[in-house]
N, C-alpha and C positions, 0 to 999 in steps of 0.2 A: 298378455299375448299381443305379438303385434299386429294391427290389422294390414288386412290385402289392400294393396291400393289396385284400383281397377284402371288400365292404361288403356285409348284408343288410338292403334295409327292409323292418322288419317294420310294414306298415300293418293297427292296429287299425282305423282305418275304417272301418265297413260299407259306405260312399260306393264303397271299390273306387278305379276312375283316377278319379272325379270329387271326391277328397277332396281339401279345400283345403289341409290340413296335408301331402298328399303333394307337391304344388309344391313346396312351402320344400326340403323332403328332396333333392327331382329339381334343384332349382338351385344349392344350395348343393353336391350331388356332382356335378354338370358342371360347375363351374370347377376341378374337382381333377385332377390328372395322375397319371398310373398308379395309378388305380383303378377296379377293377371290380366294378359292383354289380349286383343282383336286387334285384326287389320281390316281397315273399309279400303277399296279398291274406288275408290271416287272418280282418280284420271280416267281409269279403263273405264268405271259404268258412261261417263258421261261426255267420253270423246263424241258419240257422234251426237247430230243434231236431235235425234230421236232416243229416248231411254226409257226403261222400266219405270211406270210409277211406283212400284210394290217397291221396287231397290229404295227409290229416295225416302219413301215412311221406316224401311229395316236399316236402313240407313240414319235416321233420327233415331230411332228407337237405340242404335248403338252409342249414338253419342248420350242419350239420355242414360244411358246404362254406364257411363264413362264416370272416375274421377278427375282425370286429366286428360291431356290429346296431347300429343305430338303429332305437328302438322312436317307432315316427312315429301319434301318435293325438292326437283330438280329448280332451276330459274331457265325460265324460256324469257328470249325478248324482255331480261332486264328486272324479270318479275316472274311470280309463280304463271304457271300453267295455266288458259283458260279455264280446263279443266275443272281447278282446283275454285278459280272466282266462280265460275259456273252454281258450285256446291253452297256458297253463302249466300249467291243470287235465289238459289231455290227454296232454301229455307226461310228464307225474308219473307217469300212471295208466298208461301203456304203459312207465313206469320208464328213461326214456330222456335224466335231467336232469342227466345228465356231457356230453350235446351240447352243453352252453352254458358247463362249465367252462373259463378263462382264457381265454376271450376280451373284448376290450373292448366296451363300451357307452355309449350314451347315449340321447337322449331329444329328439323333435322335437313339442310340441305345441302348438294352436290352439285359443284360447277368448277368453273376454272376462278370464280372469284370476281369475274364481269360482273361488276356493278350487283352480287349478291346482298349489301346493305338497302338497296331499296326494295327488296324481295323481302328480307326481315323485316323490316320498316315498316311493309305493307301488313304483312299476317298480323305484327304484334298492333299497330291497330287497331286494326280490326277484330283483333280478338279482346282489345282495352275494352272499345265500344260494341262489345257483347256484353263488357261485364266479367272477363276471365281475368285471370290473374296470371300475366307473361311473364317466363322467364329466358335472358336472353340463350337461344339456340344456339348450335354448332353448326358451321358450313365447311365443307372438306374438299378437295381436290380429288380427282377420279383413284387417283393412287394413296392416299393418306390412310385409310384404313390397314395397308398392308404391312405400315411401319409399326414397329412394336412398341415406342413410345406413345405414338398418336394412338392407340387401341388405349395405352395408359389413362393419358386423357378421357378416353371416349366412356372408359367406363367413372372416373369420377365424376361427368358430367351427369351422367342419369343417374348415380348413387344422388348426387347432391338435388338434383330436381326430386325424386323420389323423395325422398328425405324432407323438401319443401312441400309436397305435397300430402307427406303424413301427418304434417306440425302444424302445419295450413304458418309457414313462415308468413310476414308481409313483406310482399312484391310492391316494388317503386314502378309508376304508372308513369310511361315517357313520356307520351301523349296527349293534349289536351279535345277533349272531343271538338266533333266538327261543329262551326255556327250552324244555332236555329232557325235563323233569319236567311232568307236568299238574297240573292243579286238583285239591286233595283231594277226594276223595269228598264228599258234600255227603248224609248222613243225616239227615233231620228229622223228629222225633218223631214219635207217633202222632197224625193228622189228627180232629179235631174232627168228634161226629156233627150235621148240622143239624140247627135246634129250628126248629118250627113259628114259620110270620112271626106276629107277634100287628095285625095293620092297623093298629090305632091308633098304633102305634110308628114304624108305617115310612115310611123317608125317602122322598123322591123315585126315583125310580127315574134312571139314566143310561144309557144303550146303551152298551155295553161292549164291543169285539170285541179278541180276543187275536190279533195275526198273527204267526206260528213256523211255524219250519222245524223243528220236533221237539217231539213231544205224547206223553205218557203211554206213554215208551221207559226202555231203562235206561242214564239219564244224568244228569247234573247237572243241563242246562236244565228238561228234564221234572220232577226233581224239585221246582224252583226253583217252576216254573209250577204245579205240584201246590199247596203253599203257600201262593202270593201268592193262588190262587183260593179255598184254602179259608178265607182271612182276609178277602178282598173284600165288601164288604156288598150286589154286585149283579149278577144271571145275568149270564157272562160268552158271547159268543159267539165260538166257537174255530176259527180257518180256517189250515187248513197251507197256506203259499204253493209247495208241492211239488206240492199237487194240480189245480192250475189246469192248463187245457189250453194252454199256451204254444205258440203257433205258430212264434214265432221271436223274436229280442228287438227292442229299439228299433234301425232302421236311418236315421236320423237327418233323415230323408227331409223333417220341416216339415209334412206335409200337415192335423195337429190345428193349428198354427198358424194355417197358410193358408187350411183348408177347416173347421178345425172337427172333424172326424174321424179318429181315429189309421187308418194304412196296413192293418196289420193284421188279420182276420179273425175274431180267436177270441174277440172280445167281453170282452177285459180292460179297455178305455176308459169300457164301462159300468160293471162290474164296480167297480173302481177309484173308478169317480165317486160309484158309489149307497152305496157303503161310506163313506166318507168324509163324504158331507154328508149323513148319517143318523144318525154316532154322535156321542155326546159324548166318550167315552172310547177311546184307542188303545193297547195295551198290544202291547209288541213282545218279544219270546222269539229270540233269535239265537243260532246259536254261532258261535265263529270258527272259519277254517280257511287256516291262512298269515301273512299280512299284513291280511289283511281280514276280513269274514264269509264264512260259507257262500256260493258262486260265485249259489245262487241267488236269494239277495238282491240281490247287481247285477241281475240278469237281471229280478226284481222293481219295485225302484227305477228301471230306468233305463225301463219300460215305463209308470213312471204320470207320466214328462215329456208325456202324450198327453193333461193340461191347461195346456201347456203352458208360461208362465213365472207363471200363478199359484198364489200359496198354497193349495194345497188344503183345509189343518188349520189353517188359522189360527182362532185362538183353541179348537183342541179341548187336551186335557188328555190327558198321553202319558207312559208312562214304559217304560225300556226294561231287560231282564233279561239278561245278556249270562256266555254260558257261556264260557272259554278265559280266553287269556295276555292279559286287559286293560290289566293295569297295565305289563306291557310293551311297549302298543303303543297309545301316546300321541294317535296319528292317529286311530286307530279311534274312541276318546272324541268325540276332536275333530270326526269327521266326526258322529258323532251330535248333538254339542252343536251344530256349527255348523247343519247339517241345522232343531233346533227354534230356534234363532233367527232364521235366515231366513227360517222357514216362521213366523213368530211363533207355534208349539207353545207350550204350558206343560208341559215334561218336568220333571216333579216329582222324578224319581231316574234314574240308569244304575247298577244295580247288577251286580256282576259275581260269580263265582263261588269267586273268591281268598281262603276263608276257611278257617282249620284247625279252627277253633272252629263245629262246624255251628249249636249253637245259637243262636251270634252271631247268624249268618246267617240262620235261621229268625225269630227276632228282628225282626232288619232287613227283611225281605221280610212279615212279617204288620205292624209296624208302620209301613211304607211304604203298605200297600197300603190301608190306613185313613186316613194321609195323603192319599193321591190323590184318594179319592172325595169326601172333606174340601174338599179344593180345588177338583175340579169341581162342586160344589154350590155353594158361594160366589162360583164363576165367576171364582177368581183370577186374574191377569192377570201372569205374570211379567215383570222385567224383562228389555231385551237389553243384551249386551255388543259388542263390535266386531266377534267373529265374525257379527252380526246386521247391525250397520248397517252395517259395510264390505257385506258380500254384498248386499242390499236395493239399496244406493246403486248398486252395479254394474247390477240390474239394472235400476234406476230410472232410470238413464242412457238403459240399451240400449232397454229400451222407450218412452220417449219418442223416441230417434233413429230409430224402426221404426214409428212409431205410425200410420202409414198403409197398412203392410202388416199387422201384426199386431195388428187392432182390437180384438180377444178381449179380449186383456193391457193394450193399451191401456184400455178401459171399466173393466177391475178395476180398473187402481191408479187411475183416477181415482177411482171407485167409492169407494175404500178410502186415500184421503188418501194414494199413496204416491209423489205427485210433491211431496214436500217442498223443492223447488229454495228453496233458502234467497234466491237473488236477485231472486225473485216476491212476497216480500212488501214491500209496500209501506211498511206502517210503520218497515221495519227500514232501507229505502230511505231515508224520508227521515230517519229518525233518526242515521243514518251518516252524509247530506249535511249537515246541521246538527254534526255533531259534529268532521266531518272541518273544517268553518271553524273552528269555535271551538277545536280542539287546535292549530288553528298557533300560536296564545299560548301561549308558556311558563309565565304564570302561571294558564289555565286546565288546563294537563297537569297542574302541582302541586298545582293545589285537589283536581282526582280523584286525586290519589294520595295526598294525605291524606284523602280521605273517603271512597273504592271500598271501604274493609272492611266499613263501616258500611252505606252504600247495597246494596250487593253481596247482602246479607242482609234488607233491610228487608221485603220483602214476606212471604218466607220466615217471619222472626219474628211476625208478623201473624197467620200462619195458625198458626205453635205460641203465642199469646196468645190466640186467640180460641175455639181446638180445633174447628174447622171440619170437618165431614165431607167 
């Protein structure tokens, strides 16, 4: 007889039943035979800041009751859902994270494809160092359920995890857990007394705001932040993202999209907006905790989507100081790097905490921090890499296919040149159609392939002959 495997979705979601990623979950587990599942509503109990205790113990007691989980969420800001980190924050803290040892997992989630690998990246983690056994999930586009091959797929994918989880197959662990060991101590010499401005000296001024979750404690970051400020050439303005009155986090709901105005009550959409298009400079103070940072920087991040898919900081000048196991968690960089590229930021540094030599490091954090103001003065302009214009072109896609409902975002990227559809320009139109006749000749393909080195450069050389500003 075969036995039941017992299934739990775990829906990040704040959406609750109206989450689109919980369909795919609900479809692909009824084509399956003997098995029985539960949904935990995790995003919805623990959107706001205040929750049921009773839910989070019935809430254990379901994963205890569980052979597997499918963790079923959307990616907000790059990554799951506060929400969703919230729920492994709580169980830690009630010391109860042998409920999820050897059991199987996976991962069911829905976005446009924005940077979804570090959203897997994260869960499967975190779910290694529980102790589960991950296998790699499905992520789908808001439409792909409806095609009839993709439904194909979708149902070999849960035949086949099902199937692993009857055999108890072995799962290949990507991950290596996190170090035991912390960041050295980070001691930096005696801080410099300020000398009187003398006016005629002084540069421009730049608005400055430092945003951390830890100021003037006894830690690393703190120390770090001690430092970069008392090397910075300009008042810095210092706001814990601890002390805002958070009502509850992003619940996914659209309504700054559609209406213009985040759902929410507590006045973080001003907040948020008046800060940003006020400063020049952003300096961020993180520590990590897990796989990621501090849970309240999700809960942060994923609250200032309430401008919804535009650049907030584009073109401001950002650099970020980053306490914990960096260099062991590749993602974490990643999501910051990708973060100012798609935001077009100019993050000048991510400096992290991982130095045994504190001097080094004092070093590196006062001569950084003379860098940055450097650059925001000259108004530098970074270049982007692929993490930039892959993300960009995703959403350049989405926003012109919406651009009737989401006029907001629509008027920015036009605003801001960011419908670059390379098939709208017309010169390149008719330059293609002229080209496309004249390469059917074989001895026009070979005149440009003995001359393309030459021509390829020629303009280029122009502008290093003439030294053109």
């Amino acid at each position: 007889m075969t036995p039941v495997i017992k299934i739990l979705v775990v829906n990040g979601s704040p959406k609750g039943e109206h989450s689109l990623t919980l369909q795919h979950s609900l479809y692909m587990l009824g084509q399956e035979k003997n098995v029985e599942y539960k949904v935990l509503q995790a995003g919805e109990a623990l959107s706001k800041i205040e929750f049921e205790e009773s839910w989070l113990e019935s809430a254990m007691g379901d994963i205890e009751w569980s052979d597997a989980i499918i963790w079923n969420t959307p990616v907000y800001t790059m990554l799951v859902p506060w929400q969703l980190i919230r729920l492994f924050q709580l169980i830690k803290a009630a010391g109860r994270n042998s409920i999820f040892e050897g059991k199987y997992a996976t991962s069911m989630m829905t976005c446009f494809h924005y940077y979804d690998q570090l959203a897997e990246d994260w869960l499967r983690g975190m779910s290694e160092d529980l102790g589960m056994y991950y296998i790699e999930g499905r992520t789908a586009d808001n439409l792909d359920m409806l095609n009839k091959s993709h439904r194909s797929s979708m149902r070999f994918f849960m035949d086949d995890f099902v199937s692993s989880c009857r055999n108890r197959y072995p799962v290949e662990r990507k991950f290596m857990p996190l170090p035991e060991t912390k960041s050295p101590i980070f001691s930096p010499g005696q801080m410099t007394v300020p000398q009187a401005a003398n006016p005629d000296l002084e540069e421009p001024k730049l608005r400055t705001v430092l945003l951390t979750d830890e100021i003037h404690k006894d830690g690393n970051l703190s120390r770090m932040l001690d430092v970069f400020m008392d090397a910075y050439p300009h008042t810095i303005e210092v706001i814990d993202i601890n002390d805002f009155p958070y009502e509850a986090g992003c619940h996914g709901c659209l309504k700054c999209e559609l209406v213009g105005e985040c759902d929410r009550k507590d006045g973080f959409q001003e907040f948020y907006l008046n800060l940003v298009n006020t400063c020049d400079v952003l300096v961020f103070g993180m520590n990590i905790e897990d796989r990621y940072l501090k849970p309240i920087w999700k809960l942060f991040l994923d609250r200032t989507f309430s401008n919804g898919h535009r650049t907030s900081m584009m073109g401001k000048h950002t650099a970020y100081l980053v306490a914990g196991p960096l260099r062991s968690l590749p993602n974490v960089r990643q999501f910051l790097e990708g973060k100012d590229n798609v935001g077009r930021e100019n993050a000048m540094f991510i400096i992290g905490d991982e130095y045994e030599d504190s001097l080094y490091l004092e070093n590196l954090l006062r001569n950084s921090a003379k860098r940055l103001s450097q650059a925001a003065l000259a108004k530098y302009q970074k270049s982007i890499n692929f993490l930039g214009v892959g993300g960009i072109k995703i959403f350049r896609d989405l926003i012109y296919s919406m651009r009737g409902v989401v006029g907001d975002d629509h008027r920015f990227y036009k605003k801001n040149g960011l419908y670059d559809f390379p098939q709208r320009d017309l010169r390149k139109q008719l330059f293609n159609l002229i080209m496309g006749m004249a390469f059917k000749l074989k001895t026009v393909r070979m005149q440009a392939f003995e001359r393309m080195p030459e021509m390829y450069i020629q303009q280029h050389k122009q502008i290093v002959k003439s030294g053109k500003e």
